[in-house]
Biopython code that builds the backbone (N, CA, C, O; Angstrom):
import numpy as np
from Bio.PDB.StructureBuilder import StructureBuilder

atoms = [
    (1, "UNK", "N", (-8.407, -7.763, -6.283)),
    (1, "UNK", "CA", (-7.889, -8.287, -5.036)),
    (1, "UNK", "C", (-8.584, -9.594, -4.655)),
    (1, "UNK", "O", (-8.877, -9.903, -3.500)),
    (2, "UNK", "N", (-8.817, -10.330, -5.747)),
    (2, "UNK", "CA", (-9.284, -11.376, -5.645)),
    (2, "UNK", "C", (-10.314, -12.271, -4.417)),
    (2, "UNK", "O", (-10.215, -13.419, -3.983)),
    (3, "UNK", "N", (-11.448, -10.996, -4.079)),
    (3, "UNK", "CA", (-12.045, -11.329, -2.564)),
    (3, "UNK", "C", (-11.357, -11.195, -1.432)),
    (3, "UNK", "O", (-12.321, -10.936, -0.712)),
    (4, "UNK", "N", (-10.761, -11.178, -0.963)),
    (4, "UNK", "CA", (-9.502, -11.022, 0.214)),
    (4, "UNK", "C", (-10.241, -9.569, 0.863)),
    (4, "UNK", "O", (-10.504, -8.636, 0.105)),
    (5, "UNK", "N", (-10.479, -9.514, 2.058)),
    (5, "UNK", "CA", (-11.034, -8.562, 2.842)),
    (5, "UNK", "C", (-9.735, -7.825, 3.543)),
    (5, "UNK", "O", (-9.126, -8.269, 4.516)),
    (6, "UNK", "N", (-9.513, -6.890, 3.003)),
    (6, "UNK", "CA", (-8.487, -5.754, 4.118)),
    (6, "UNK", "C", (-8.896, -4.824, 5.221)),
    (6, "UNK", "O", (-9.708, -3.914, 5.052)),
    (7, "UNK", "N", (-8.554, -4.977, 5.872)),
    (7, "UNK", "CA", (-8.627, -4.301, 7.186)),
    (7, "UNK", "C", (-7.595, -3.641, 7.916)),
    (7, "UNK", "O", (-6.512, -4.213, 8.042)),
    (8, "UNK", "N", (-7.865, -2.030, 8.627)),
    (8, "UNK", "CA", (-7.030, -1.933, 9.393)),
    (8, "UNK", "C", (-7.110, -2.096, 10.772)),
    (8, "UNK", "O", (-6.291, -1.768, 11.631)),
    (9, "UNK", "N", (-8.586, -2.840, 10.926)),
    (9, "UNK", "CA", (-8.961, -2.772, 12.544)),
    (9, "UNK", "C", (-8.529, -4.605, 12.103)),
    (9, "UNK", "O", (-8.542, -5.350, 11.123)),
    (10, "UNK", "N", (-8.053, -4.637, 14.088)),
    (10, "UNK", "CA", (-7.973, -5.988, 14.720)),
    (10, "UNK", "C", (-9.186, -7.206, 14.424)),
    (10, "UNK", "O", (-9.240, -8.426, 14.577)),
    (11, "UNK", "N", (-9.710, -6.603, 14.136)),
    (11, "UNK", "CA", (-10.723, -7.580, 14.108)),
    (11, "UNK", "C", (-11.943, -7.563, 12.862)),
    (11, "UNK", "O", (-11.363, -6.901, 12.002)),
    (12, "UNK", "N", (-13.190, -7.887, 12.330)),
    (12, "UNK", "CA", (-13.989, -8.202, 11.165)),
    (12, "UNK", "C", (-15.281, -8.275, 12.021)),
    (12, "UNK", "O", (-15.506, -9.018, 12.976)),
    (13, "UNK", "N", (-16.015, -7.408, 11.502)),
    (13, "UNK", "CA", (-17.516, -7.046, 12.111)),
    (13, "UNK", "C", (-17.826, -8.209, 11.230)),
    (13, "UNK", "O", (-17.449, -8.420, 10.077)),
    (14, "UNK", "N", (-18.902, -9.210, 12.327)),
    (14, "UNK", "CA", (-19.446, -10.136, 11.399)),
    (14, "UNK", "C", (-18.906, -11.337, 11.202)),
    (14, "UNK", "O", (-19.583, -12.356, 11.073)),
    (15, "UNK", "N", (-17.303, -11.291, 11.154)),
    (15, "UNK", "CA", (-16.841, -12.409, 11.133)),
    (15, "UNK", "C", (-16.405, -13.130, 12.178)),
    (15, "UNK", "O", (-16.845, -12.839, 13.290)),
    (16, "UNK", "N", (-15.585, -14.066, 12.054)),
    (16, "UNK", "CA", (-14.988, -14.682, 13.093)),
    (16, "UNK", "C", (-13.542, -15.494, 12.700)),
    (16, "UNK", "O", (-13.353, -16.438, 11.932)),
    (17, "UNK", "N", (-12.637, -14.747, 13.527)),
    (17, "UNK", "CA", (-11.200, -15.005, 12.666)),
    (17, "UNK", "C", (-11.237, -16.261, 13.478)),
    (17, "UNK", "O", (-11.548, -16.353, 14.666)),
    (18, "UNK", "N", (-10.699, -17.671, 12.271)),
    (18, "UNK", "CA", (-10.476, -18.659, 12.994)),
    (18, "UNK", "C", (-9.035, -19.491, 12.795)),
    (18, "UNK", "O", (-8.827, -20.647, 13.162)),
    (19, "UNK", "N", (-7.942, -18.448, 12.006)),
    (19, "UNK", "CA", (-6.718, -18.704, 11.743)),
    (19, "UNK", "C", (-5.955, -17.989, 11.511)),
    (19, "UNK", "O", (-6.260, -17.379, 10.486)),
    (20, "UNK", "N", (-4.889, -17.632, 11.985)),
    (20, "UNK", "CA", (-3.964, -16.821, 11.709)),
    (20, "UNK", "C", (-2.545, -17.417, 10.951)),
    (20, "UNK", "O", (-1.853, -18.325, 11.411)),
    (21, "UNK", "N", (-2.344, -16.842, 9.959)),
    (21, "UNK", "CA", (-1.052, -17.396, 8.793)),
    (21, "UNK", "C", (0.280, -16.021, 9.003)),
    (21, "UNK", "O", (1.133, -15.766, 8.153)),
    (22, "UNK", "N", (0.137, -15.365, 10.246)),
    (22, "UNK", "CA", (1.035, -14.748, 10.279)),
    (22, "UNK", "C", (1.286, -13.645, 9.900)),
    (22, "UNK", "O", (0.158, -13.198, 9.689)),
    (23, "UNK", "N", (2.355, -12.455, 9.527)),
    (23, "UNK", "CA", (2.539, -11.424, 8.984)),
    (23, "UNK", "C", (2.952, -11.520, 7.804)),
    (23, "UNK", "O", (3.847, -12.305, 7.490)),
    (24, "UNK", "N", (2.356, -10.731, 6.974)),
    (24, "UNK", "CA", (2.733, -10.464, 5.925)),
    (24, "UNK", "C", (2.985, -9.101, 5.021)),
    (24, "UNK", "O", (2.787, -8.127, 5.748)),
    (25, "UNK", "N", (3.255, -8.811, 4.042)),
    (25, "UNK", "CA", (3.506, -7.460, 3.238)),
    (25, "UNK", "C", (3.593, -7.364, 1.991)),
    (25, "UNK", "O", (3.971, -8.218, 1.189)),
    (26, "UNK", "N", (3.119, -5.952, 1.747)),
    (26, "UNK", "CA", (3.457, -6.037, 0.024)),
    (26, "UNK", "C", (3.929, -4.959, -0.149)),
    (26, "UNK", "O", (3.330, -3.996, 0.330)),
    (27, "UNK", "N", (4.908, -4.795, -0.738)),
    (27, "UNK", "CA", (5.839, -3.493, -1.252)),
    (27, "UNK", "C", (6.223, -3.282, -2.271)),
    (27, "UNK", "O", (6.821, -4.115, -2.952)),
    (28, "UNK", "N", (5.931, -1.924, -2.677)),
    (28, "UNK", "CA", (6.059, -1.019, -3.816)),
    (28, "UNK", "C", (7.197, -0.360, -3.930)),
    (28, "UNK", "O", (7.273, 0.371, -2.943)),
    (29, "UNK", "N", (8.245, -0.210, -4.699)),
    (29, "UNK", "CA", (9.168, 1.057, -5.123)),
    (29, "UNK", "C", (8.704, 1.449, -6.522)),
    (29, "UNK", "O", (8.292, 0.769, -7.461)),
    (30, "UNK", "N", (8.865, 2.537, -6.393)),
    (30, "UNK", "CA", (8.692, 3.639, -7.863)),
    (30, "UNK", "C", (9.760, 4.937, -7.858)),
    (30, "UNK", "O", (9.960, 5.583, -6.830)),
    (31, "UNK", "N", (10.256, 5.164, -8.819)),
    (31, "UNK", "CA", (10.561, 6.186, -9.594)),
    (31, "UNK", "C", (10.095, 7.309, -9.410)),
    (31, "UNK", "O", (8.912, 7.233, -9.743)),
    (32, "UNK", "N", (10.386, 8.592, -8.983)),
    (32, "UNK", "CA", (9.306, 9.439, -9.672)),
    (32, "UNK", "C", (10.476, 9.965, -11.115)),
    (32, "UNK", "O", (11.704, 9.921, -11.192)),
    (33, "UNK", "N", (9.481, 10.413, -12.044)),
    (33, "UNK", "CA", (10.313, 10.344, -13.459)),
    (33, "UNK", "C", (10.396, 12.302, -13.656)),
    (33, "UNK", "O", (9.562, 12.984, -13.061)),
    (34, "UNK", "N", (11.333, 12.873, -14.415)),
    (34, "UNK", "CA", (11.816, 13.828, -14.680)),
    (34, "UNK", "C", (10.467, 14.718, -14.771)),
    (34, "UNK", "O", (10.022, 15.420, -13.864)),
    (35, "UNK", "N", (10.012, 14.571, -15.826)),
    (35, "UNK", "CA", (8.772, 15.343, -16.278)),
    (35, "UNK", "C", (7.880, 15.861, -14.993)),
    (35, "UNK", "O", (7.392, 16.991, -14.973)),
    (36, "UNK", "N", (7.735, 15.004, -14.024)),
    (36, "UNK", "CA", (6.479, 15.123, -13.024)),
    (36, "UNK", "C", (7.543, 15.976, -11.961)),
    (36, "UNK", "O", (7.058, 16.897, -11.304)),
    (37, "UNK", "N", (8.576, 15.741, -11.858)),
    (37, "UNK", "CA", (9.551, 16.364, -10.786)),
    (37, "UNK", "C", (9.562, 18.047, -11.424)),
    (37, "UNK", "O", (9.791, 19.022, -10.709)),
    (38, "UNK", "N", (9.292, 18.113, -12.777)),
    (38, "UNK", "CA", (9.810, 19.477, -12.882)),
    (38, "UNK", "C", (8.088, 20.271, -12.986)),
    (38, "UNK", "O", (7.790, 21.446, -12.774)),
    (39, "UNK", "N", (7.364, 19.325, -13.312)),
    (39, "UNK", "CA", (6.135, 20.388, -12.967)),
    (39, "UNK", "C", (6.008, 20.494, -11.197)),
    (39, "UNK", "O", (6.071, 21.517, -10.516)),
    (40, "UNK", "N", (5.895, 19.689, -10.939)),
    (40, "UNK", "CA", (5.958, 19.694, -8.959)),
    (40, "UNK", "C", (6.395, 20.577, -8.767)),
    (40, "UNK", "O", (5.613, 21.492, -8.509)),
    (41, "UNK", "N", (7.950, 20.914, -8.761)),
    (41, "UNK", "CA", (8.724, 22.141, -8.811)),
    (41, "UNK", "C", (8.027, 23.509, -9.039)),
    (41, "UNK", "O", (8.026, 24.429, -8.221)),
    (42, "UNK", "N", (7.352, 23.524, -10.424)),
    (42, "UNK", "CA", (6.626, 24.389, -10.769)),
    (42, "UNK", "C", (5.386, 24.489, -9.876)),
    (42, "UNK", "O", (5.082, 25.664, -9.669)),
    (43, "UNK", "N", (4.769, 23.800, -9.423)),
    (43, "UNK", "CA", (3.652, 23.884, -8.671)),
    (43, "UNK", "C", (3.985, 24.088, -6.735)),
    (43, "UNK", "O", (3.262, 24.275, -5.757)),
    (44, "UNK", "N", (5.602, 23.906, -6.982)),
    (44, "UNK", "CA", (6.046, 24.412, -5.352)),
    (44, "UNK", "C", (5.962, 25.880, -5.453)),
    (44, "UNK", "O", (5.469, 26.603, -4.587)),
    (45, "UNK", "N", (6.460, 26.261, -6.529)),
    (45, "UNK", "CA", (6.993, 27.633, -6.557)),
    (45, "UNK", "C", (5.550, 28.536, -6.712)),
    (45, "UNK", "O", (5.412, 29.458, -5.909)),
    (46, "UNK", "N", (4.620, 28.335, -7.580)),
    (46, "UNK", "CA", (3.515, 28.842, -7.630)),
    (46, "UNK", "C", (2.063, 28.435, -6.452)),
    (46, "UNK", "O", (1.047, 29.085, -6.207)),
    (47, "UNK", "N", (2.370, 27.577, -6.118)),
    (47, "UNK", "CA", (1.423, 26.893, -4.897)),
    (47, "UNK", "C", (0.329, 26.200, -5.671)),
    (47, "UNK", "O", (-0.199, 26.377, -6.769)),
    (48, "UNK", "N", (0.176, 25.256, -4.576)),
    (48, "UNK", "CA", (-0.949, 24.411, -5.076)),
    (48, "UNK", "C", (-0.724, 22.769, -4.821)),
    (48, "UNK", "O", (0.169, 22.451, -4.036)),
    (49, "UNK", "N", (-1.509, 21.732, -5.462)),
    (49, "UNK", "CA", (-1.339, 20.720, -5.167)),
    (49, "UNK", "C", (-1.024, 19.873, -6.459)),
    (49, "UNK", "O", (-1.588, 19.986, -7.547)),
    (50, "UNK", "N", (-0.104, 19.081, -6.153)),
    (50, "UNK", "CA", (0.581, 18.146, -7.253)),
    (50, "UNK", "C", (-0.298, 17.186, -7.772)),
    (50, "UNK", "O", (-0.177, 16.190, -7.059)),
    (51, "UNK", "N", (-1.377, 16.923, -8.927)),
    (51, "UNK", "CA", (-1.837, 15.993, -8.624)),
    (51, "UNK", "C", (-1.010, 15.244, -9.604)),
    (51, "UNK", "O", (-1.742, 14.294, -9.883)),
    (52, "UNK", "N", (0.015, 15.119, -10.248)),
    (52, "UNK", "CA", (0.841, 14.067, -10.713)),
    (52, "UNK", "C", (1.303, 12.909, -9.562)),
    (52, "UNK", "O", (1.239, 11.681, -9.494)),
    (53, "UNK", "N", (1.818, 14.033, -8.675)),
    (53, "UNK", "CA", (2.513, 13.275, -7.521)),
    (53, "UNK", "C", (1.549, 12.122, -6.609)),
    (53, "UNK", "O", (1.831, 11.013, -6.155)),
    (54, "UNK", "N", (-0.008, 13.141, -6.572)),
    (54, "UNK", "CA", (-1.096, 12.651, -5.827)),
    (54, "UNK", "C", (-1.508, 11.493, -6.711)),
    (54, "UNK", "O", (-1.920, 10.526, -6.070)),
    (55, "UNK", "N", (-1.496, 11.353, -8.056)),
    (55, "UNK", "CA", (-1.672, 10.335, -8.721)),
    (55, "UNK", "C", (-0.822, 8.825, -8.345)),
    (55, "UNK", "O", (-1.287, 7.686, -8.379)),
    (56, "UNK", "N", (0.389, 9.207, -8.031)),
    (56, "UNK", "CA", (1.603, 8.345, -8.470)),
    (56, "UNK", "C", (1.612, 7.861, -6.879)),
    (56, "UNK", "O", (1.711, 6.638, -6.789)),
    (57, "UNK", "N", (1.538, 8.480, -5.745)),
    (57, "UNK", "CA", (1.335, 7.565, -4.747)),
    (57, "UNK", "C", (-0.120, 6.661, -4.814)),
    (57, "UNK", "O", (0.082, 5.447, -4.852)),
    (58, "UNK", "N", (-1.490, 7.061, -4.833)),
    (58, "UNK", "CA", (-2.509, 6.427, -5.167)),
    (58, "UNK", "C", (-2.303, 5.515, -5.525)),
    (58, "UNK", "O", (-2.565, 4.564, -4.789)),
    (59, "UNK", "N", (-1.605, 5.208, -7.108)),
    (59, "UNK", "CA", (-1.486, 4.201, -7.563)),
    (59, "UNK", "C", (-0.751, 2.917, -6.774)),
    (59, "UNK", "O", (-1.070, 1.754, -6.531)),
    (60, "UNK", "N", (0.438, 3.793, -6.503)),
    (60, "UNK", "CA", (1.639, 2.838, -5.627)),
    (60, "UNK", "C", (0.998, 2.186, -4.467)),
    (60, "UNK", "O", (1.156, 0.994, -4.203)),
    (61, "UNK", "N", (0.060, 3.238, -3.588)),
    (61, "UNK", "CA", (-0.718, 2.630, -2.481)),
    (61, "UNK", "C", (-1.495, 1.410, -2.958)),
    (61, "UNK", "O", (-1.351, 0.366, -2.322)),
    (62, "UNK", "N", (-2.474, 1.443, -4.236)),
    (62, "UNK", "CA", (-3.471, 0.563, -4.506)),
    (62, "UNK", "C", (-2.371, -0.809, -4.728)),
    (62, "UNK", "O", (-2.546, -1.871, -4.130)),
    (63, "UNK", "N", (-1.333, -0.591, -5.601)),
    (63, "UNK", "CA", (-0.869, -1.688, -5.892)),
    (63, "UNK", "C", (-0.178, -2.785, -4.903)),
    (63, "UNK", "O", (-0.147, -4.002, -5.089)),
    (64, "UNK", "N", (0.514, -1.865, -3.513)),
    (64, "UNK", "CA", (0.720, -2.547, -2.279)),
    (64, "UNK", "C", (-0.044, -3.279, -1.594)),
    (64, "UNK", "O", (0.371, -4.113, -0.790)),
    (65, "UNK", "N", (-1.741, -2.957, -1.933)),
    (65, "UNK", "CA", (-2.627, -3.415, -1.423)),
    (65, "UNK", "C", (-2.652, -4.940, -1.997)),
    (65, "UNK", "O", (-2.493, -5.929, -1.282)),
    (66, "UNK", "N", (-2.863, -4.970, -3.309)),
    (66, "UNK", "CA", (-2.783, -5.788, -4.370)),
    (66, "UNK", "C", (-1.728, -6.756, -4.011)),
    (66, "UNK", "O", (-1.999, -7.956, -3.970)),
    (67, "UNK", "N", (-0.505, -6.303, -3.739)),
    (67, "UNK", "CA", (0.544, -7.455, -3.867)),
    (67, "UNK", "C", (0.491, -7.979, -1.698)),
    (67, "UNK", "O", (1.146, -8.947, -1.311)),
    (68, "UNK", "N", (-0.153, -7.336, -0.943)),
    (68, "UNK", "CA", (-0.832, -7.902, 0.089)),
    (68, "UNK", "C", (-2.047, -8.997, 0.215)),
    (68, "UNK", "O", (-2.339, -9.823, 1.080)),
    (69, "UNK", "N", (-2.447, -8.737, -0.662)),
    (69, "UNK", "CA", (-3.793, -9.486, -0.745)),
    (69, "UNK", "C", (-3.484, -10.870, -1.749)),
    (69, "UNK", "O", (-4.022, -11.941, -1.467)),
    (70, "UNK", "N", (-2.572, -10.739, -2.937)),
    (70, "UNK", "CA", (-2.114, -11.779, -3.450)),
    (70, "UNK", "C", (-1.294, -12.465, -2.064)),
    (70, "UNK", "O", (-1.473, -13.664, -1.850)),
    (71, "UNK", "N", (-0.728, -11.961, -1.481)),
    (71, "UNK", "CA", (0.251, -12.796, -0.391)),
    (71, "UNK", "C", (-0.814, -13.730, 0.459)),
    (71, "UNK", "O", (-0.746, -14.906, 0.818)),
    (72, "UNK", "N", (-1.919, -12.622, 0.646)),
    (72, "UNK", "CA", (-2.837, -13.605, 1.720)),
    (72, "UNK", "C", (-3.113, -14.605, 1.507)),
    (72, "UNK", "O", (-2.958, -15.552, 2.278)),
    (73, "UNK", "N", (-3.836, -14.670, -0.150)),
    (73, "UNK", "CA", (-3.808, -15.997, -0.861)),
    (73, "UNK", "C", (-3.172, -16.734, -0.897)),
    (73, "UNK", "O", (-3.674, -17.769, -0.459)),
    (74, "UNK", "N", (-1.804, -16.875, -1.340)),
    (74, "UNK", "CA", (-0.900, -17.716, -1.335)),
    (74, "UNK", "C", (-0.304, -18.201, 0.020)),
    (74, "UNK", "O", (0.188, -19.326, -0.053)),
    (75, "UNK", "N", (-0.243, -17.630, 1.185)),
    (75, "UNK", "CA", (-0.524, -18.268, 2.309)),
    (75, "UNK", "C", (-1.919, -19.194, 3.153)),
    (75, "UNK", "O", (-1.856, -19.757, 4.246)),
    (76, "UNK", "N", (-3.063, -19.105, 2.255)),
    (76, "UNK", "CA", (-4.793, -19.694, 2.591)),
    (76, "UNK", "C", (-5.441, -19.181, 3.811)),
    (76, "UNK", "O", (-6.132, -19.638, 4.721)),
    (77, "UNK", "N", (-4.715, -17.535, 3.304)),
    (77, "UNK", "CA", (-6.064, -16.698, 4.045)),
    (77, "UNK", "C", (-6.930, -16.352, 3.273)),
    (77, "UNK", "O", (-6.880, -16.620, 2.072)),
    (78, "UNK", "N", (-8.203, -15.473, 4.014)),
    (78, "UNK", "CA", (-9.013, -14.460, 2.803)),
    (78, "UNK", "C", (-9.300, -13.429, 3.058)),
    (78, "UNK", "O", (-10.162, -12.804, 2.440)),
    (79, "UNK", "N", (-8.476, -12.863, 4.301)),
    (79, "UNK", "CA", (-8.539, -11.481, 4.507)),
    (79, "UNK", "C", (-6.975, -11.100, 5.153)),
    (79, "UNK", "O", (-6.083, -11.948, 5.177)),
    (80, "UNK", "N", (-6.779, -9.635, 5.692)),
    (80, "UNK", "CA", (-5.335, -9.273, 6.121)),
    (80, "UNK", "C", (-6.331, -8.327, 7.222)),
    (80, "UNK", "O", (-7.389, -7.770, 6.929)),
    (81, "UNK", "N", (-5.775, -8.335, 8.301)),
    (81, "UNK", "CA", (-6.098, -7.591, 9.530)),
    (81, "UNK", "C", (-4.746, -6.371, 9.602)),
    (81, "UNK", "O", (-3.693, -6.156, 9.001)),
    (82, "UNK", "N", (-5.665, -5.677, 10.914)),
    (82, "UNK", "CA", (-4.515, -4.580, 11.341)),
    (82, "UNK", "C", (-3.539, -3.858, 9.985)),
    (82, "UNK", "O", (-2.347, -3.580, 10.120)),
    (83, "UNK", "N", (-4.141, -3.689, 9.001)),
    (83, "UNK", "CA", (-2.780, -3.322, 7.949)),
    (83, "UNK", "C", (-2.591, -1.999, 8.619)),
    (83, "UNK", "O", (-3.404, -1.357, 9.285)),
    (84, "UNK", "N", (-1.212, -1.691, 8.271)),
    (84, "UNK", "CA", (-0.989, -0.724, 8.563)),
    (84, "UNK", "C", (0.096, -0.451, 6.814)),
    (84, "UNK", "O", (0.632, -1.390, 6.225)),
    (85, "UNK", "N", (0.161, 1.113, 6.313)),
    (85, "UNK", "CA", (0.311, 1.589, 5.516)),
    (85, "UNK", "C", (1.807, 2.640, 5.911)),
    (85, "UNK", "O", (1.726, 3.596, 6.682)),
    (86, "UNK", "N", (2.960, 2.274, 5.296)),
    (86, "UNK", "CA", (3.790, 3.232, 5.641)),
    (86, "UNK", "C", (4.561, 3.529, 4.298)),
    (86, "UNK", "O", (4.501, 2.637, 3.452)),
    (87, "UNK", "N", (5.371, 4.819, 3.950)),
    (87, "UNK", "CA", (5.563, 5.465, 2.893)),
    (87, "UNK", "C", (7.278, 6.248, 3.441)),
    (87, "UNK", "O", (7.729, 6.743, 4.474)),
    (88, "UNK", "N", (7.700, 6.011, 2.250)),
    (88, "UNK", "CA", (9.064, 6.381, 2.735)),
    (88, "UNK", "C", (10.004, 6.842, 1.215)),
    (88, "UNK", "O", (9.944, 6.068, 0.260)),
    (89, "UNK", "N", (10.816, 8.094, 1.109)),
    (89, "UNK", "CA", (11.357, 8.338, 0.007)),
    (89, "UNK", "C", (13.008, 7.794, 0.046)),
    (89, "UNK", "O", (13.632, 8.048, 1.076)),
    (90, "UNK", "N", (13.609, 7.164, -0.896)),
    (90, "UNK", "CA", (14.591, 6.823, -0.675)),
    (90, "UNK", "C", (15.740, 6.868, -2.275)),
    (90, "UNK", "O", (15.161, 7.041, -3.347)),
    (91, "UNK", "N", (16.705, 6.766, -2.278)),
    (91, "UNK", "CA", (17.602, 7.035, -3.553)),
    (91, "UNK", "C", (18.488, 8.242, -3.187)),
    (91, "UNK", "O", (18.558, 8.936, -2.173)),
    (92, "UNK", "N", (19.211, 8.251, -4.496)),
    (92, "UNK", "CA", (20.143, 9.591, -4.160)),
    (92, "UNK", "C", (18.714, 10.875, -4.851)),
    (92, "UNK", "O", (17.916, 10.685, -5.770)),
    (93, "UNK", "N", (18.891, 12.150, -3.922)),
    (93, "UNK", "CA", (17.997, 12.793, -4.214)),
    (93, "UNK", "C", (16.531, 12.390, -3.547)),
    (93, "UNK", "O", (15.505, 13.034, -3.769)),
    (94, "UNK", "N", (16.588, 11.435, -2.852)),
    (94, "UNK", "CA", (15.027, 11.225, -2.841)),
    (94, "UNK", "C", (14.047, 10.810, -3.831)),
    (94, "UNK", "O", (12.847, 11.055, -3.703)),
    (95, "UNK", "N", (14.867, 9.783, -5.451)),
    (95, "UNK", "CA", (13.600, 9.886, -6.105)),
    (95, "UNK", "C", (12.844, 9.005, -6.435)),
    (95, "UNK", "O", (12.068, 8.896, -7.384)),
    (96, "UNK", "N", (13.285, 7.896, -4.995)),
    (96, "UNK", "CA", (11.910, 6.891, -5.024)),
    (96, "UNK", "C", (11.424, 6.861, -4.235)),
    (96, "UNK", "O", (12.021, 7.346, -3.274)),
    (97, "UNK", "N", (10.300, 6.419, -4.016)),
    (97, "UNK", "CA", (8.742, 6.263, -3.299)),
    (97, "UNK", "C", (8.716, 5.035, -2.869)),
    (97, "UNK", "O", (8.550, 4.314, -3.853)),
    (98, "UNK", "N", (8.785, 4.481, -2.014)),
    (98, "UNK", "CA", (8.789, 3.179, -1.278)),
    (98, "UNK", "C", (7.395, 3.141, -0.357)),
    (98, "UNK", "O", (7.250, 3.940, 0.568)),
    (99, "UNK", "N", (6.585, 2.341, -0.624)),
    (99, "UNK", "CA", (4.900, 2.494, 0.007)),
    (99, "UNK", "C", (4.773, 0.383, 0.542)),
    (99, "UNK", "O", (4.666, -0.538, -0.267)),
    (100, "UNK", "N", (4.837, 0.257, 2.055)),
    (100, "UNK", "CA", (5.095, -1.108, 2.304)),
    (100, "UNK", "C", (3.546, -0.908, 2.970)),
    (100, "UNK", "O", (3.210, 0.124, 3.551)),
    (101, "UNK", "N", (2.668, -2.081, 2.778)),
    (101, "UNK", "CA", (1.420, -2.360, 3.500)),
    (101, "UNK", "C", (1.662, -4.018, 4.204)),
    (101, "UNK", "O", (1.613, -5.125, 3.667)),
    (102, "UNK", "N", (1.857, -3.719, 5.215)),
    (102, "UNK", "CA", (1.778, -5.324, 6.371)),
    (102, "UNK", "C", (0.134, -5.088, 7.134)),
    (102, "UNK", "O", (-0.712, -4.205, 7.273)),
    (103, "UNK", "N", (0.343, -6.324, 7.439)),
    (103, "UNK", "CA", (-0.611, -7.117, 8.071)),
    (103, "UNK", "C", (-0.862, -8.274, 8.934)),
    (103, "UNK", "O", (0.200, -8.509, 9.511)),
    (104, "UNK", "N", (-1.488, -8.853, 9.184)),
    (104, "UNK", "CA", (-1.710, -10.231, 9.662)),
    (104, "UNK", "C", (-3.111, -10.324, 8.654)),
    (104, "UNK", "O", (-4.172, -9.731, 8.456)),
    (105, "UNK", "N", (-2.077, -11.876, 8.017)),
    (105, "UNK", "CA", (-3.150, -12.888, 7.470)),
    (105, "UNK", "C", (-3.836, -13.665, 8.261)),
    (105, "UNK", "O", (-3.326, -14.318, 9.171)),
    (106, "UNK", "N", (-5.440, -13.650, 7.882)),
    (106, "UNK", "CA", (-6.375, -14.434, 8.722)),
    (106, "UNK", "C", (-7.147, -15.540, 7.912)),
    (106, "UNK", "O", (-7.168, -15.222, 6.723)),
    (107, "UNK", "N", (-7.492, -16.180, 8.043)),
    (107, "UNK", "CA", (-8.880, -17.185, 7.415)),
    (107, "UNK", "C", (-10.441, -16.794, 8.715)),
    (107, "UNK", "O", (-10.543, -17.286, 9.839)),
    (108, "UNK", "N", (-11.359, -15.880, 8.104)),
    (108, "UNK", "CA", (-12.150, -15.604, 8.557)),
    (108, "UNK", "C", (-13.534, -16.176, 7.905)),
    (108, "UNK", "O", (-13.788, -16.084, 6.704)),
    (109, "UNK", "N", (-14.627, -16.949, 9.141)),
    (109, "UNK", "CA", (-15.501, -17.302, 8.695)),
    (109, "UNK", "C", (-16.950, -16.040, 8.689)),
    (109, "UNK", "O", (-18.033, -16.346, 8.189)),
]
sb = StructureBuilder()
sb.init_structure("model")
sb.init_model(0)
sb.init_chain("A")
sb.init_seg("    ")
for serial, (resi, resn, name, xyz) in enumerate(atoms, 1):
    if name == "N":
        sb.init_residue(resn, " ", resi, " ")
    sb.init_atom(name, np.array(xyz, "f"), 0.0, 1.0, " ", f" {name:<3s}", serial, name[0])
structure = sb.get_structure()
């Protein structure tokens, strides 16, 4: 994440925001793929926790972060304030994963 400081609080202990470049976001869609849907299944029916599934958002989360923090850059911030993290299933069936992380880009000294 190329130095870029994320945050979900308003503000940077320490720093001092001295520019704001606006809102920005980075968003993820994924798949979930056959194989992981039918063990899930299996792990509804027997109980317990998915960690395929727990894997596959993780990832999706980290990478939203990633394509946030590239944005900051390319606007000449070096951090993102206030992010906020939201997750949403969408397709026929439900079988994608949509994970959007916004923010406000800052230049903090």
């Amino acid at each position: 994440m190329q130095n870029v400081i994320l945050a979900t609080t308003p503000t940077l202990e320490g720093k001092q925001i001295v520019n704001y470049h606006g809102v920005i976001s980075g968003e993820v869609i994924t798949g979930i793929n056959f194989v992981k849907d039918f063990f899930a299944n299996i792990r509804n029916f027997v109980g317990g926790r998915s960690g395929s599934y727990e894997k596959e958002l993780v990832q999706a989360r980290e990478k939203a972060l990633e394509e946030l923090a590239d944005r900051a850059i390319s606007v000449g911030a070096n951090a993102v304030v206030g992010i906020d993290i939201d997750y949403e299933v969408l397709g026929q069936n439900n079988g994608m994963l949509m994970i959007i992380a916004t923010g406000t880009a800052v230049t903090a000294v």
